[in-house]
C-alpha positions as CSV (number, residue, x, y, z in Angstrom):
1,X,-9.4,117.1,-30.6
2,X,-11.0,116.6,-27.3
3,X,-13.3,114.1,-28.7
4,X,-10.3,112.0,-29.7
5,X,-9.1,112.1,-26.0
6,X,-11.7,110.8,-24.8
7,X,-12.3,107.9,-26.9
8,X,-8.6,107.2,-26.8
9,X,-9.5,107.5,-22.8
10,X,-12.7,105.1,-22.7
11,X,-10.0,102.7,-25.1
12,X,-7.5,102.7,-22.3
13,X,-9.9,101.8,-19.5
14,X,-11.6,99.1,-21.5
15,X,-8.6,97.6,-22.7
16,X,-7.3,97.8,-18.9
17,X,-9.9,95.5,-17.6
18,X,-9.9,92.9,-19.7
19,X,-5.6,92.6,-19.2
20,X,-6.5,92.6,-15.3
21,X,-8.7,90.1,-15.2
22,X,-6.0,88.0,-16.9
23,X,-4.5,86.8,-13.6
24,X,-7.5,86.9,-10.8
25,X,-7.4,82.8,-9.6
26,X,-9.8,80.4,-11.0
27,X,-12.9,79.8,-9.1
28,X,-14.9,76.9,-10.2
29,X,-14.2,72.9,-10.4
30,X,-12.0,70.7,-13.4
31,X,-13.2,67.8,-14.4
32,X,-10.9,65.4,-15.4
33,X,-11.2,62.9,-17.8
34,X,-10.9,59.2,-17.6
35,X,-7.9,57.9,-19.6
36,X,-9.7,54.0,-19.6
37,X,-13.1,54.7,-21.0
38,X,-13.4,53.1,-24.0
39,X,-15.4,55.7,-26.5
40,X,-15.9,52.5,-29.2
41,X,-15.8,53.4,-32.9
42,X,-19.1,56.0,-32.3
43,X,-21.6,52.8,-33.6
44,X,-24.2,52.9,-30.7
45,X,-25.5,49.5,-31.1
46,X,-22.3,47.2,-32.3
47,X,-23.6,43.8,-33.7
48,X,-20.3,42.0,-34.1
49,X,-17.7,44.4,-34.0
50,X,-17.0,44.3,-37.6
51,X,-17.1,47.9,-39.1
52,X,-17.7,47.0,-42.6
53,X,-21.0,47.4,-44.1
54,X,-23.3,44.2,-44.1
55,X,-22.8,42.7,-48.0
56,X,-26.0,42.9,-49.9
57,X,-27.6,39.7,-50.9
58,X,-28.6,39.1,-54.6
59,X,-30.8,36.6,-55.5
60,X,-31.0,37.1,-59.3
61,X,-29.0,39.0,-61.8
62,X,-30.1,39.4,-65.7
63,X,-29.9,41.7,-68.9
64,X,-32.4,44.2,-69.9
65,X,-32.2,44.6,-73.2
66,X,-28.4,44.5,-72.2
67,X,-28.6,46.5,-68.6
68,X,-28.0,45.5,-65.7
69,X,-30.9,43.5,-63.6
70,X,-30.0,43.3,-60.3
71,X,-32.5,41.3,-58.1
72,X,-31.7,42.0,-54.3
73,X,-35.0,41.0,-52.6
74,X,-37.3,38.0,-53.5
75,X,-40.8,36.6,-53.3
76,X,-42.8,33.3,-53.8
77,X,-46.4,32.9,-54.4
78,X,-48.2,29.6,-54.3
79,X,-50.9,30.7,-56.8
80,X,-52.2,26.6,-57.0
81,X,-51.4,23.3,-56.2
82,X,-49.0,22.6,-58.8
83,X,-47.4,25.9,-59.9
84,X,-45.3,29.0,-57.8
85,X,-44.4,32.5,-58.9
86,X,-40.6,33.0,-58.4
87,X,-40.6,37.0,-58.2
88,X,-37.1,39.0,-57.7
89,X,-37.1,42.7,-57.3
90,X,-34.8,45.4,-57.8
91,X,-33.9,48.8,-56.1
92,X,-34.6,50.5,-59.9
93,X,-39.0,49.0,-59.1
94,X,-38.3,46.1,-61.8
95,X,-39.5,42.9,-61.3
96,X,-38.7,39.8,-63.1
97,X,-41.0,37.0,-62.5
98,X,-41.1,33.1,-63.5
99,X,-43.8,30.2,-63.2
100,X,-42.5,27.3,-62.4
101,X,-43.6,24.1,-61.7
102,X,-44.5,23.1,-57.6
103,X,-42.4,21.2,-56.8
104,X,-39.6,22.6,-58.9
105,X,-38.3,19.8,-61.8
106,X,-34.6,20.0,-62.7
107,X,-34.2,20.6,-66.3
108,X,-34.5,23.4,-69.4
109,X,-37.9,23.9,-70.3
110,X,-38.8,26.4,-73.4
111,X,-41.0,29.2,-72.1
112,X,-44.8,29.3,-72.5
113,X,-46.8,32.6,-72.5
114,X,-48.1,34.1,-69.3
115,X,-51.1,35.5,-70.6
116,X,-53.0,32.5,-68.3
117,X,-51.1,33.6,-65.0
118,X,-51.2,29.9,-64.2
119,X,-49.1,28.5,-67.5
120,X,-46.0,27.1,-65.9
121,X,-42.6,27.9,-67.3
122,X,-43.9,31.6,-68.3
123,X,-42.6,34.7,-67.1
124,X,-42.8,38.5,-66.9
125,X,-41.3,42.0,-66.8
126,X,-42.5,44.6,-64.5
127,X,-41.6,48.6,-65.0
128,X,-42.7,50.4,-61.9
129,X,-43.5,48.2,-59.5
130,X,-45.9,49.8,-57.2
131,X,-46.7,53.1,-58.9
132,X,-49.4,54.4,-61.5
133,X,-47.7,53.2,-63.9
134,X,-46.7,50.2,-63.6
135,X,-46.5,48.0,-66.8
136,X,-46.3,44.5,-66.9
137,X,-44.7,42.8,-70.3
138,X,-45.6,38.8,-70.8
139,X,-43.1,36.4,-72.0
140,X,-43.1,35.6,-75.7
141,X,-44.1,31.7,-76.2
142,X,-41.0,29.9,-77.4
143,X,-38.7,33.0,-76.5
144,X,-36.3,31.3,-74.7
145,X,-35.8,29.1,-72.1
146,X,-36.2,28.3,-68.0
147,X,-33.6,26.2,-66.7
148,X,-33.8,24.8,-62.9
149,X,-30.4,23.2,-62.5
150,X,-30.9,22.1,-58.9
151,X,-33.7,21.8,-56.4
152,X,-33.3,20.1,-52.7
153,X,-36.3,19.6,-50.9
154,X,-34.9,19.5,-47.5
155,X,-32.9,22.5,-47.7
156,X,-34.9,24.3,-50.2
157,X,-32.5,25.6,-52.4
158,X,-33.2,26.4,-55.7
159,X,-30.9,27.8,-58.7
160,X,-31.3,28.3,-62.2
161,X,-30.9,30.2,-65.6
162,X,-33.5,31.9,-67.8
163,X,-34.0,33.7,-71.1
164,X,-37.0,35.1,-72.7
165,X,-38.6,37.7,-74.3
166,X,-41.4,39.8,-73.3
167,X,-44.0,42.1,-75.7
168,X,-44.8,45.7,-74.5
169,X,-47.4,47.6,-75.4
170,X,-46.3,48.3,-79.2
171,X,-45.7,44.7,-79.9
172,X,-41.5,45.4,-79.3
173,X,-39.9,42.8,-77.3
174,X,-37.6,43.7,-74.2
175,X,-35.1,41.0,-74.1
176,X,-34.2,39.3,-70.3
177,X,-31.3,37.2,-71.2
178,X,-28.2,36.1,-69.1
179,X,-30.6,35.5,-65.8
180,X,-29.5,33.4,-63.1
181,X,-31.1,32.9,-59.8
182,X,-30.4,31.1,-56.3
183,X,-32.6,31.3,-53.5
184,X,-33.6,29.4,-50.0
185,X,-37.6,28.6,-50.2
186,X,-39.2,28.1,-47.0
């Protein structure tokens, strides 16, 4: 029982510290805190003040084979004088891509196929972009159709439709229909 004492004795003097401590005076300084800083919204570099996430910008939209193509980033390619490749990328490494005539002609012009790179009014699929395996798919001849429905030289916009076909490697044919496209060329 002893034992017991004497733990219950070292409790007592423990506990007795701590409570005195309790009302010694503070010795140190406060620092107070300005009531007209302004601490923002916590964005460190504030553009234009509006919160809300930048919209993204889509150049092109079509149907895979009935999914969703969703181009959010394009590219044009001179590749002579009288022909550009109109190229439009998604975040899923597709690529759609269209020849078309340089300077761009309004109208609806039935697709060629691409297997000369430089045959206007062709197109292309492209699985993979920028990996091992990528895999690019050539329009089908007379698969469809291109459709530039305006071009303006001084501002350099340019819009359209398309709709084509492309063969894979078994000779099946991946669909692009419903495309449109509007872009700025520089």
């Amino acid at each position: 029982m002893s034992l017991n004492l004497k733990y219950l004795f070292v409790l007592c003097v423990i506990f007795n510290a701590l409570l005195s401590c309790s009302n010694e005076p503070f010795e140190g300084e406060l620092n107070s805190i300005d009531s007209e800083v302004d601490i923002g919204s916590g964005d460190e570099n504030p553009v234009d003040g509006n919160d809300e996430d930048p919209e993204e910008t889509i150049y092109a939209t079509a149907k895979l084979d009935g999914e969703l193509f969703i181009g959010n980033a394009f590219e044009v390619e001179n590749i002579n004088d009288n022909a550009m490749r109109l190229s439009f990328f998604s975040d899923l490494e597709q690529q759609i891509y269209m020849i078309i005539p340089l300077p761009p002609v309004v109208g609806v012009f039935d697709v060629t196929s691409t297997e000369n790179s430089e045959f206007v009014y062709s197109g292309a699929f492209i699985n993979s972009v920028g990996n091992v395996s990528e895999s690019t798919f050539n329009s089908i001849a007379n698969s469809g159709t291109i459709e530039i429905l305006n071009y303006n030289p001084q501002t350099g916009e340019l819009s359209g439709k398309f709709a084509f076909d492309v063969a894979t490697f078994n000779n099946n044919g991946i669909v692009i229909s419903e495309g449109e496209f509007e872009v700025v060329l520089e």
